[in-house]
Structures are given as C-alpha cells and as structure tokens.
C-alpha positions as CSV (number, residue, x, y, z in Angstrom):
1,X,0.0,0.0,0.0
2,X,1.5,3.5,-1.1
3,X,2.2,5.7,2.3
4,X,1.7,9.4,1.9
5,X,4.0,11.4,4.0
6,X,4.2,14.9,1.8
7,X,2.3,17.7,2.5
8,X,-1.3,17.5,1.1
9,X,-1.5,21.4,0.3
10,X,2.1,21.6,-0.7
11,X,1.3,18.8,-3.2
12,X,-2.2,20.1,-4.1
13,X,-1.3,23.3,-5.3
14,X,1.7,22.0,-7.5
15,X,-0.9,19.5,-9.3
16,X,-3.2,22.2,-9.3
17,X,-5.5,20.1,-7.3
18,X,-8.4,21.6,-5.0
19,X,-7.6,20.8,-1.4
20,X,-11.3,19.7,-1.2
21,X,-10.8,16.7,-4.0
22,X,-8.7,15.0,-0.9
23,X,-11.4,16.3,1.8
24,X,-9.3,18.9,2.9
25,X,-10.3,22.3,3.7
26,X,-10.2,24.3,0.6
27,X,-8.7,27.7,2.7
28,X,-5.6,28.9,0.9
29,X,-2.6,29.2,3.0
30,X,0.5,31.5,2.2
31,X,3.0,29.9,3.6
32,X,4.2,28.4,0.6
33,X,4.8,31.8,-1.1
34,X,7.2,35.0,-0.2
35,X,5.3,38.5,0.0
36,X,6.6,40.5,-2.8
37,X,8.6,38.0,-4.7
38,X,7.3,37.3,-8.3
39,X,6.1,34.2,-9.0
40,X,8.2,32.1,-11.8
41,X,6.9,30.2,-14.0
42,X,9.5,27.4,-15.8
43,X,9.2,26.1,-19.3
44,X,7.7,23.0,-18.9
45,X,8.9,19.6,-21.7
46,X,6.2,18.2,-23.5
47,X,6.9,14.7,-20.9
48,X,6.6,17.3,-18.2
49,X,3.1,18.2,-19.0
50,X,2.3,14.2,-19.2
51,X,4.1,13.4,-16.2
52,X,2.3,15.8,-14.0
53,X,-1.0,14.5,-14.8
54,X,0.3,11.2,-14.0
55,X,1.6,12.4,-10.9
56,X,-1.8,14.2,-10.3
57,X,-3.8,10.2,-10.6
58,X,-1.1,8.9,-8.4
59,X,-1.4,11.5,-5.5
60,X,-5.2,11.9,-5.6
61,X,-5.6,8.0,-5.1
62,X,-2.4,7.1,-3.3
63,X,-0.9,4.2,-5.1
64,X,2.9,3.8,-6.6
65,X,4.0,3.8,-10.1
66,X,3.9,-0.1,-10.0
67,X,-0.3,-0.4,-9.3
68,X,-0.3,2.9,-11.3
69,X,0.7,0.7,-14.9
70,X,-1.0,-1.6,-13.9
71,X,-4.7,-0.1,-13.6
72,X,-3.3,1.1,-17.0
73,X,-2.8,-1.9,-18.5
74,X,-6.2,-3.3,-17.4
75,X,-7.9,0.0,-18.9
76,X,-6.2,-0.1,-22.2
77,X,-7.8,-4.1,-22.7
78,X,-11.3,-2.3,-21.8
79,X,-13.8,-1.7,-23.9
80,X,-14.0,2.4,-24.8
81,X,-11.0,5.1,-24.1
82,X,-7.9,3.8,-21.9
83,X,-8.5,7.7,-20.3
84,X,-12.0,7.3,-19.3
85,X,-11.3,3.3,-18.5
86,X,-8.4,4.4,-16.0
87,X,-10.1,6.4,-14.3
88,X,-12.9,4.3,-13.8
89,X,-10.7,1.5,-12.5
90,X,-9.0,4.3,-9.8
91,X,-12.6,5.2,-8.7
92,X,-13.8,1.7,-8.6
93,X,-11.2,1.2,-5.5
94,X,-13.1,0.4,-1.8
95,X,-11.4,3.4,-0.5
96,X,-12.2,5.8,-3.2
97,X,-16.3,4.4,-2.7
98,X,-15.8,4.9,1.0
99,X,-14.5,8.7,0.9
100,X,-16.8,9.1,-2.4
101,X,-20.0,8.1,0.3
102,X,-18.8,9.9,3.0
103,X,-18.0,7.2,5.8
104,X,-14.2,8.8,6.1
105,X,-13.2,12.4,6.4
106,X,-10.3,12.3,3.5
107,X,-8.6,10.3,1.2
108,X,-6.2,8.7,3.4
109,X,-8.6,8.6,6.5
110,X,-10.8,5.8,3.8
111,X,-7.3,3.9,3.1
112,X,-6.7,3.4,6.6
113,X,-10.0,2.6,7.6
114,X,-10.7,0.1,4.8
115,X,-7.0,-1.4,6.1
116,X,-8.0,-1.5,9.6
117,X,-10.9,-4.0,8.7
118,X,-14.0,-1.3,9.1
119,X,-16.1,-1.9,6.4
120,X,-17.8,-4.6,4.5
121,X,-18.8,-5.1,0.6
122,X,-21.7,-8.0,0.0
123,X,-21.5,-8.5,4.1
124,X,-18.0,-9.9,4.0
125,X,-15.4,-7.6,5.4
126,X,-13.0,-6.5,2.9
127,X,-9.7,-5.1,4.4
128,X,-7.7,-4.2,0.9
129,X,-7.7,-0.4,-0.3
130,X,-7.2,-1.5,-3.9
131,X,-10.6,-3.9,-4.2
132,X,-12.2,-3.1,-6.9
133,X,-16.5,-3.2,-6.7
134,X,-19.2,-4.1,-9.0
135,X,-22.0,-2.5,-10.1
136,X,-24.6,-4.4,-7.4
137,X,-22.2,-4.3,-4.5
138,X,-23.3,-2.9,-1.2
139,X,-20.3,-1.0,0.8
140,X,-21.2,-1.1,4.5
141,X,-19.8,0.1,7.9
142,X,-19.2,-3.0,10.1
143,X,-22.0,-3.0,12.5
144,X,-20.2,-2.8,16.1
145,X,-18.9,0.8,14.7
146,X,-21.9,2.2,14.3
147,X,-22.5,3.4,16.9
148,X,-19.1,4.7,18.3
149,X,-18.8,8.6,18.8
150,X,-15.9,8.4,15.8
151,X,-18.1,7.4,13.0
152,X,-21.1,9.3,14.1
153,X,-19.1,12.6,13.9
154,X,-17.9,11.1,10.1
155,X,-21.1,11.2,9.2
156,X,-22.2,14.3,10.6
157,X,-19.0,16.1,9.4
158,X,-19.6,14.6,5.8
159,X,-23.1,15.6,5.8
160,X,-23.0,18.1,3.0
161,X,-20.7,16.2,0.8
162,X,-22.2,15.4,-2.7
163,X,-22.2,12.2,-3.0
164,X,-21.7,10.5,-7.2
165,X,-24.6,9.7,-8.7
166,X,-23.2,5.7,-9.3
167,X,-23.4,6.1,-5.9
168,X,-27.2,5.2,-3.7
169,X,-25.9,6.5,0.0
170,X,-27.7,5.4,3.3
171,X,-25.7,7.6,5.9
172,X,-28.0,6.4,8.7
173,X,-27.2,3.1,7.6
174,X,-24.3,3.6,6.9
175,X,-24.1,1.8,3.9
176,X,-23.5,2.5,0.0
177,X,-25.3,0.8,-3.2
178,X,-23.2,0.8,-6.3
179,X,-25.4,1.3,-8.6
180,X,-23.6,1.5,-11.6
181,X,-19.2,1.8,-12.0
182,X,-18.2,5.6,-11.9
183,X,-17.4,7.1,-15.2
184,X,-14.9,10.1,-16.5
185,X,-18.2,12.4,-16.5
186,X,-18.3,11.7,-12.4
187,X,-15.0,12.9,-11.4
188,X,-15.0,16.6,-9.6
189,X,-11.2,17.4,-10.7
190,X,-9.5,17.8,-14.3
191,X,-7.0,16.2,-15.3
192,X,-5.8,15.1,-19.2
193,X,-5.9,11.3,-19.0
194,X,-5.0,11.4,-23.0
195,X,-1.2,12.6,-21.8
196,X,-1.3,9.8,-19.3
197,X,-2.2,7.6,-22.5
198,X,0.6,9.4,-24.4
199,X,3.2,9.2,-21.5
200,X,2.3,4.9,-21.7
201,X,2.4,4.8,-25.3
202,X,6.0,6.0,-25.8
C-alpha cells in the first residue's frame, strides 16, 4: 500500500489540485509563497506536461508507479477510451467508494479505515484499499462501529458532501449501493488522461 507522507496542500497546489478533491479544507494558505517576490513560471517539456497529470492520478488515489501501470494496463484491454477506463478502474477502489460516500473524512482517512478492517462489501469484510466493486455491491460500515462517537461525527462532518450519482448512500445506515461503476463524466477534478495515454504509449 503506497504511504503518503508529503504535505497534502504543498502537493495540491503543484498538481493544481483543489484541497477539497482529498477532503481537505479548501482555505488557501501563504505559507508556501514570499510576500513581494514574483512568482516564476519554468518552461515545462512536452513529458513534463504528461508526467504531472500522472503524478496528479497517483497522489489523488495514493498508489505507486507499479499499481499505477498496472490499472493502466487493465484500462487499455477495456472496452472504450484507456482515459476514461483508468479512471474508472482508480474510482472503482473500496477506499475511493468509501470517501466518495462519506464514511471517512479524506482520502487517506478511507485507506486506513478500509486497512484497519471497518467496512464490509456484500457482508463480507474487505480489508484491501485497492478492491475493486461491481456494479450491485453494497459497501457497508461494520455493525459494532456504528454506533461509536468516531463514526457518528464522520457522518455528521460529511453531511453536506455530494455524493456521485453511481453512488445510492444510506448515511443512517451507513451503507453505500453501487449502482452503476463511476465514469470520467463523475469525477470533480480535471485532469488530461489522453497525456497519461501518451506518456504509456512511448
């Protein structure tokens, strides 16, 4: 499992990534920049461009460059675009459908918590970040957790998250219906998955 140690905003605003996209608060912070000093801007390479929107996939779902080609790999033997396909393989992920529903605070909150055994798909618990649900399966909070003080304040902190509409949420159940695998259309960031094809196809 990839461990992320940088600093979320730091990162964020060189991917030009909203803070909120990992479910962090989207206040700007300055600290990163020097009052007065002009801000400069290098030439960026043609594999400079590609590599950042790699770098953008890998940092918004937390897996290394080995899992990366490999979601890739499965995408490109999909039916339709490899773009599109990758990102519906990275969305697919139990961690992504837990923060996507609203049972963790951020990004890395979900990865833990699905690693730590907390949730369930089809009533079996399912304790790997990277498994991959169907259209049909039910992601569920494990029912001794329900009622601990923890989860309750997920929910009630998460409460005016918009949840995906492949998505049928029951917070008060605390459970989530897939009802169909998340598409390109469904993702609230940009990024150019036709460099990341590029980048691959070298």
């Amino acid at each position: 499992m990839a461990v992320q140690r940088e600093p979320i905003l730091k990162r964020c605003r060189y991917l030009d990534i909203s803070p909120a996209v990992m479910g962090v608060s989207k206040k700007k912070s300055n600290r990163f920049e020097k009052p007065g000093s002009p801000v400069v801007r290098k030439k960026v390479s043609e594999y400079g461009v590609q590599l950042k929107e790699k770098q953008k996939l890998k940092f918004i779902y937390g897996v290394l460059e080995g899992q990366f080609r490999h979601y890739f790999e499965i995408a490109s033997k999909m039916e339709g675009k490899t773009g599109d396909n990758l990102i519906t393989c990275l969305e697919s992920r139990l961690d992504s459908v837990v923060f996507r529903a609203g049972f963790a605070l951020t990004r890395r909150e979900a990865r833990q918590l699905v690693t730590h055994g907390h949730y369930t798909v089809n009533g079996k618990k399912v304790d790997i970040p990277s498994y991959r649900v169907k259209a049909g399966d039910v992601v569920e909070l494990r029912e001794k957790d329900r009622t601990t003080d923890k989860f309750k304040a997920v929910i009630e902190d998460t409460k005016d998250r918009l949840t995906p509409v492949w998505l049928d949420t029951n917070k008060e159940n605390f459970s989530a219906t897939v009802s169909r695998l998340p598409s390109a259309e469904d993702i609230d960031y940009e990024v150019a998955t036709h460099l990341i094809v590029e980048l691959y196809s070298k």
